[in-house]
TINU-934206 format. One line per field, with one value per residue (C-alpha): residue number from 1; z, y, x; residue in three letters. Coordinates in steps of 0.1 Angstrom, whole numbers. Example, Ala and Ser with C-alpha at 12.3 -4.5 7.8 and 13.67 -1.06 7.14 Angstrom:
BEGIN
pos (1;2) .
Z (78;71) .
Y (-45;-11) .
X (123;137) .
code (ALA;SER) .
// end
This chain:
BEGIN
pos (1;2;3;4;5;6;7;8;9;10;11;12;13;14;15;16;17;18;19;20;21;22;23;24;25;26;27;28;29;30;31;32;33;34;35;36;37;38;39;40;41;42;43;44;45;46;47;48;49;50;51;52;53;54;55;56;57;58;59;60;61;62;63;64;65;66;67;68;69;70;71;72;73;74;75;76;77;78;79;80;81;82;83;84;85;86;87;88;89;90;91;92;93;94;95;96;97;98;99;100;101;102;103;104;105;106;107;108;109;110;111;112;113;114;115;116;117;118;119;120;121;122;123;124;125;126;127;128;129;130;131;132;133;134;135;136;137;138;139;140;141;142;143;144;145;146;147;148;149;150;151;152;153;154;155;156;157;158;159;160;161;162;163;164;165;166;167;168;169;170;171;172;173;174;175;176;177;178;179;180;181;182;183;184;185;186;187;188;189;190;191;192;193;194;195;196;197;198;199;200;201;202;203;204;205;206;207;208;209;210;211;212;213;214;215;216;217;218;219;220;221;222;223;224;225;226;227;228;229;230;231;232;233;234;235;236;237;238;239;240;241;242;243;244;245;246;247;248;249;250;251;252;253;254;255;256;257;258;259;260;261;262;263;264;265;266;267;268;269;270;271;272;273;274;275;276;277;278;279;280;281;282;283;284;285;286;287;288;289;290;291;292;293;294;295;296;297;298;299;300;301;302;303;304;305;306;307;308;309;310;311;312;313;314;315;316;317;318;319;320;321;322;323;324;325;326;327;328;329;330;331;332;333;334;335;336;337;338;339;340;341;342;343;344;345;346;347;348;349;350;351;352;353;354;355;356;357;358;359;360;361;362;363;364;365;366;367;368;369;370;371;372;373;374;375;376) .
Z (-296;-284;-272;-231;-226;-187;-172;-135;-114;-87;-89;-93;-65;-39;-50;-32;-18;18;34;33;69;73;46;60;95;76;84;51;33;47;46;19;20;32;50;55;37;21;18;-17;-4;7;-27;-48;-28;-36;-69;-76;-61;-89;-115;-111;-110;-140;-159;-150;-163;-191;-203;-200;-224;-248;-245;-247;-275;-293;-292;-285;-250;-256;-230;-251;-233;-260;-231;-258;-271;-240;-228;-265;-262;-223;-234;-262;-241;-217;-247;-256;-222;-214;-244;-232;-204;-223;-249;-280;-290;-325;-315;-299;-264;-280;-259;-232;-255;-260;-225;-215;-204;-168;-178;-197;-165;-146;-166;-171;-135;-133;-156;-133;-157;-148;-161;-188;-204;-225;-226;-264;-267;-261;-246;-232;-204;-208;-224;-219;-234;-262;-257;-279;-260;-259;-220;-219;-244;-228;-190;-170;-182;-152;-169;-165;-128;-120;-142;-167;-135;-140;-99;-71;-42;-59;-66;-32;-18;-42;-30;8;15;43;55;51;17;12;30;17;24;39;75;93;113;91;65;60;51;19;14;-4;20;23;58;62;32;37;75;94;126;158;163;137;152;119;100;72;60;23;21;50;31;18;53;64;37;41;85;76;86;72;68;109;121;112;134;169;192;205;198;171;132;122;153;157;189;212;219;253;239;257;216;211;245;250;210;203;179;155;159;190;168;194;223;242;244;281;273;247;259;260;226;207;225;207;178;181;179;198;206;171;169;194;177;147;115;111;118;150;187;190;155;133;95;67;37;21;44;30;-7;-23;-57;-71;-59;-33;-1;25;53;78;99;69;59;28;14;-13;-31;-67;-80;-100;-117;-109;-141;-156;-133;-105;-95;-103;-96;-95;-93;-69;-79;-63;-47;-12;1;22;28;21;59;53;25;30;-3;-5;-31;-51;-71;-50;-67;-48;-16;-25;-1;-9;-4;-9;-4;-12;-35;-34;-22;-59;-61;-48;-56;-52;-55;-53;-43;-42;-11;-33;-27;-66;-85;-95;-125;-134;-98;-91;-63;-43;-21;5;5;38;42;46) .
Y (710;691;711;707;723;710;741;747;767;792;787;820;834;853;833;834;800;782;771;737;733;749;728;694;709;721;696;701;679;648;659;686;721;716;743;777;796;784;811;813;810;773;766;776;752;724;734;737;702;679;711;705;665;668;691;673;640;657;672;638;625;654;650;616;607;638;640;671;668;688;694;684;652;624;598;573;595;604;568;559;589;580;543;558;577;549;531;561;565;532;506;485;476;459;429;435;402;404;398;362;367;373;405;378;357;387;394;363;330;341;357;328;307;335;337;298;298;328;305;272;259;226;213;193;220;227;189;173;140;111;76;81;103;141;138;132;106;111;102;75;55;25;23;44;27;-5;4;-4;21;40;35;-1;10;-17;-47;-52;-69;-107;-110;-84;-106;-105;-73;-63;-84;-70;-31;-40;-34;-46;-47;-15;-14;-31;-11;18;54;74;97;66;35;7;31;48;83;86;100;129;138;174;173;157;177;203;209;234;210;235;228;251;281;290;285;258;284;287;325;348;374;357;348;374;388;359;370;405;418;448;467;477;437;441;471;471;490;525;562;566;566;531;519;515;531;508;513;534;553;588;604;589;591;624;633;653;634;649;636;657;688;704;695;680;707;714;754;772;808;791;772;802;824;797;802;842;851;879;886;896;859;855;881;872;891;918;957;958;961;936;924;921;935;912;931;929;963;982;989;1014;1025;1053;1080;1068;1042;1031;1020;992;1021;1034;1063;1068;1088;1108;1129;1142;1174;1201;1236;1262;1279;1315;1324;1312;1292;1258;1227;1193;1161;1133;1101;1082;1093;1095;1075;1098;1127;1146;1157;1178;1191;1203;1220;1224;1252;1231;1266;1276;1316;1336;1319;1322;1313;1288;1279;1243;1235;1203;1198;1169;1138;1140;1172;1204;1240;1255;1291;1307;1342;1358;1375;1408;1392;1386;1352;1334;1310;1285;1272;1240;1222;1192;1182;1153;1150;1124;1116;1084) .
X (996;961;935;925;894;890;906;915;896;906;943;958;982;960;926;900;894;898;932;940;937;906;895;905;886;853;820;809;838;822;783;784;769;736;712;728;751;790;814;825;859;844;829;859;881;858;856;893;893;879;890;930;930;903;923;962;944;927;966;982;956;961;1004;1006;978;980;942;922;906;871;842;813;802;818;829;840;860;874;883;894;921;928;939;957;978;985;995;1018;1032;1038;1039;1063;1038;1014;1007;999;979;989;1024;1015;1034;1066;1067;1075;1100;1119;1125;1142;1137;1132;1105;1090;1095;1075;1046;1040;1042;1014;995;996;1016;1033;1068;1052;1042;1076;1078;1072;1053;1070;1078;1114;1123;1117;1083;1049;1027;1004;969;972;998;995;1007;976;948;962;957;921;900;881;851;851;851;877;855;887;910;916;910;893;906;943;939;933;957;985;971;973;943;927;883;884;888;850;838;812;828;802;791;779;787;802;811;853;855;872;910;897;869;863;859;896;912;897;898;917;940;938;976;981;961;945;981;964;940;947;946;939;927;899;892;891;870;842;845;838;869;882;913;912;912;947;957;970;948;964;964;995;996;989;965;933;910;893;858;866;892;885;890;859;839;848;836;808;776;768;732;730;741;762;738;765;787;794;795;780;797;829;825;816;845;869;850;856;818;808;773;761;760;731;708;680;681;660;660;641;654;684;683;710;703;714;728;687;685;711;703;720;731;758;733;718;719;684;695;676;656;638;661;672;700;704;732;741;756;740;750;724;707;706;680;696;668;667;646;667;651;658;675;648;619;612;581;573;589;625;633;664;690;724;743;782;792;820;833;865;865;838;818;778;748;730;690;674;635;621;591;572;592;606;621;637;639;676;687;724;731;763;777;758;726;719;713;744;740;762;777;786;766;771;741;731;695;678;641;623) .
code (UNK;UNK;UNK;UNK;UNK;UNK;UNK;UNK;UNK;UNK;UNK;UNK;UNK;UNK;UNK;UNK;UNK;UNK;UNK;UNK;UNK;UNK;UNK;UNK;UNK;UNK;UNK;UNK;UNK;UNK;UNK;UNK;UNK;UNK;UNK;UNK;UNK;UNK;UNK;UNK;UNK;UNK;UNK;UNK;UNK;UNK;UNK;UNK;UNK;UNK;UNK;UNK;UNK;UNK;UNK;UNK;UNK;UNK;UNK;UNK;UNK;UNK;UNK;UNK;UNK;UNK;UNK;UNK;UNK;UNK;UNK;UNK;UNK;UNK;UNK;UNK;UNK;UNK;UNK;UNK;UNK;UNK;UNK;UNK;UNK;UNK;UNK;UNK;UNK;UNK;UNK;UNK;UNK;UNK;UNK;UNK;UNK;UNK;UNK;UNK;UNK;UNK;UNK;UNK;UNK;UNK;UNK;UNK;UNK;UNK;UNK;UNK;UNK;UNK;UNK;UNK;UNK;UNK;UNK;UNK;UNK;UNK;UNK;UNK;UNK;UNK;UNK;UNK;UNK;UNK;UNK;UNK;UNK;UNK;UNK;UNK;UNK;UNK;UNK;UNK;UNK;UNK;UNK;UNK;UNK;UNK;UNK;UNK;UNK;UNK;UNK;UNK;UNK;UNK;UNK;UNK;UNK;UNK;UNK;UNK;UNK;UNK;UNK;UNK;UNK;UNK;UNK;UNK;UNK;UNK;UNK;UNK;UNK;UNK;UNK;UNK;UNK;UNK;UNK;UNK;UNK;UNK;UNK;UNK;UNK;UNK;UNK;UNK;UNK;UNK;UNK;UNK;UNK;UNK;UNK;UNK;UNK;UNK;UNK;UNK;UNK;UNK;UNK;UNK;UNK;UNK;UNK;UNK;UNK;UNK;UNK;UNK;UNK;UNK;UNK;UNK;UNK;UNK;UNK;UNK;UNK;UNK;UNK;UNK;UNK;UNK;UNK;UNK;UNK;UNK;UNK;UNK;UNK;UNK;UNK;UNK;UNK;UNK;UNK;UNK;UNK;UNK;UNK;UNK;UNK;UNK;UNK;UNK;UNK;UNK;UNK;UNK;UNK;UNK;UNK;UNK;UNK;UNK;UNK;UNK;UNK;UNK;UNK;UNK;UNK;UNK;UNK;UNK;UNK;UNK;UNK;UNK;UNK;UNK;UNK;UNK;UNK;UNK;UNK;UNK;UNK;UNK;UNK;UNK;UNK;UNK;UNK;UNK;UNK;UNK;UNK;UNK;UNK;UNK;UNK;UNK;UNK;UNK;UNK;UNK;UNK;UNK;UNK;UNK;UNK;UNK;UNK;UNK;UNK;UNK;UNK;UNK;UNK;UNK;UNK;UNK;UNK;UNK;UNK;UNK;UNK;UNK;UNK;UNK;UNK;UNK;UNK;UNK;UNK;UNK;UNK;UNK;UNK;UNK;UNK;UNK;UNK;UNK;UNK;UNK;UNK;UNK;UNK;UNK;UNK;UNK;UNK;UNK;UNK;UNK;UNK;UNK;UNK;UNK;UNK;UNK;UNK;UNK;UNK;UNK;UNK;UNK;UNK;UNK;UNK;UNK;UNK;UNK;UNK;UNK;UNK;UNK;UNK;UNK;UNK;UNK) .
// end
């Protein structure tokens, strides 16, 4: 089986990216993500986006060509293996030009008919050369190398006035054609051929599409105006009058309290970041690690366990130490057979003396402690 390297992304049951409808709703899908933070729920839907279509293209290529679909940048062998596969899927479709349109043979003589007339193709064009009826004449004719030649401009007739007089035609006739007085437009004139008659309100235009292509026009010059599916808004349609601009960037809402109440903000939302009065802390103020946390007023937070020593007295360093000072230190025996007492002093902001006595008063070695050290 071929290779596809261009792999979804985020499609699992339960992954972690935004609802459809929230997605459709989000302001970013038409500007992007631009100052501020995305959610990664945000990103991954716009990732899994172009990653399934890439990846359902990229395994049609592989199953109909056959041809490993790598991501190593070769576009040509990318589009050589995508019109492969299109070949593969659908080779009926096409014609091969080695085969001389005899794809179109094969099919029929409708099908003939329909492609001559794709072509412009006249009736004369399955007509043989000839001089009786059903053909066409051969350049050599002789009705044709004996007729008035145009490039004699008329000089090969016997007599103009006969001429004339056999054609009908009247003053006119020597007359110049031309825009002015004493002049006749001529038959072919672009300005009779080609013009449009206002009896047929627009009718004799050749295609309306271009027209309305060379007027500008655009998909919504052929919708009604009104407020369903398939209608297009007028310029005072309240949808639109009543919309917010997003050049006023939410200027124009008529209440803020109100808006973000819809939103579900509460009033965290109106406070800066920081760790003074009426701030909010970002997560920058709460570093922590296995042993320890600091949290945004300065205070840190330490804990570890420890077995006391022979002696009884034992000095246990800190996971971190304190900038200043270790303010207090609480110790939890963690053996369950006889209770002990137990004494912690800090030394230093690095360290602190502990000492176990049993309920006897003498040293205990060998005890489990748990303690929770705070200073700042």
């Amino acid at each position: 089986m071929a290779a596809n390297n261009f792999k979804p992304f985020g499609i699992s049951n339960g992954a972690n990216v935004t609802s459809q409808a929230d997605y459709e709703a989000l302001a970013a899908l038409l500007t992007g993500f631009t100052a501020g933070k995305a959610s990664s729920a945000q990103v991954n839907k716009a990732l899994r986006q172009g990653t399934v279509m890439a990846s359902v293209l990229a395994q049609f290529i592989a199953n109909a060509s056959g041809n490993d679909v790598l991501d190593n940048g070769d576009t040509a062998t990318l589009i050589t293996s995508l019109i492969a596969a299109l070949k593969a899927n659908s080779a009926n479709d096409f014609l091969q030009k080695t085969n001389n349109l005899v794809e179109i043979k094969n099919t029929g003589t409708a099908a003939q008919s329909a492609a001559r007339t794709n072509l412009g193709l006249g009736n004369s064009a399955t007509l043989n050369t000839g001089a009786a009826a059903g053909t066409v004449a051969a350049g050599n004719d002789s009705r044709i190398t004996g007729a008035m030649q145009k490039s004699n401009n008329l000089s090969d007739l016997v007599s103009y006035s006969t001429a004339r007089s056999n054609m009908g035609l009247k003053g006119a006739a020597l007359l110049d054609v031309g825009v002015t007085v004493g002049t006749v437009a001529a038959g072919d004139d672009s300005r009779i051929t080609g013009a449009m008659q206002k009896s047929n309100n627009l009718s004799d235009l050749a295609s309306y599409s271009t027209a309305r292509s060379n007027m500008g026009l655009k998909g919504a010059a052929l919708l009604d105006v009104g407020a369903g599916a398939g209608t297009v808004a007028a310029g005072d349609d309240t949808r639109i009058t009543g919309a917010m601009q997003k050049t006023n960037n939410l200027s124009d809402l008529p209440n803020y309290a109100t808006a973000r109440s819809n939103l579900g903000l509460g009033t965290a939302a109106l406070a800066a970041l920081g760790t003074g009065a009426n701030q909010v802390p970002d997560m920058n103020s709460f570093t922590s690690s296995t042993t320890w946390f600091k949290l945004p007023s300065g205070k840190i937070v330490q804990m570890g366990v420890f077995s006391t020593t022979t002696s009884g007295n034992t000095i246990i360093n800190f996971p971190i130490p304190f900038p200043t000072a270790c303010r207090s230190i609480v110790a939890t025996q963690q053996d369950t057979t006889f209770p002990n007492i137990i004494g912690c002093v800090p030394v230093g902001t690095t360290q602190f003396r502990t000492t176990t006595w049993n309920y006897n008063g003498g040293a205990v070695s060998g005890t489990s402690v748990a303690y929770i050290a705070i200073g700042d």
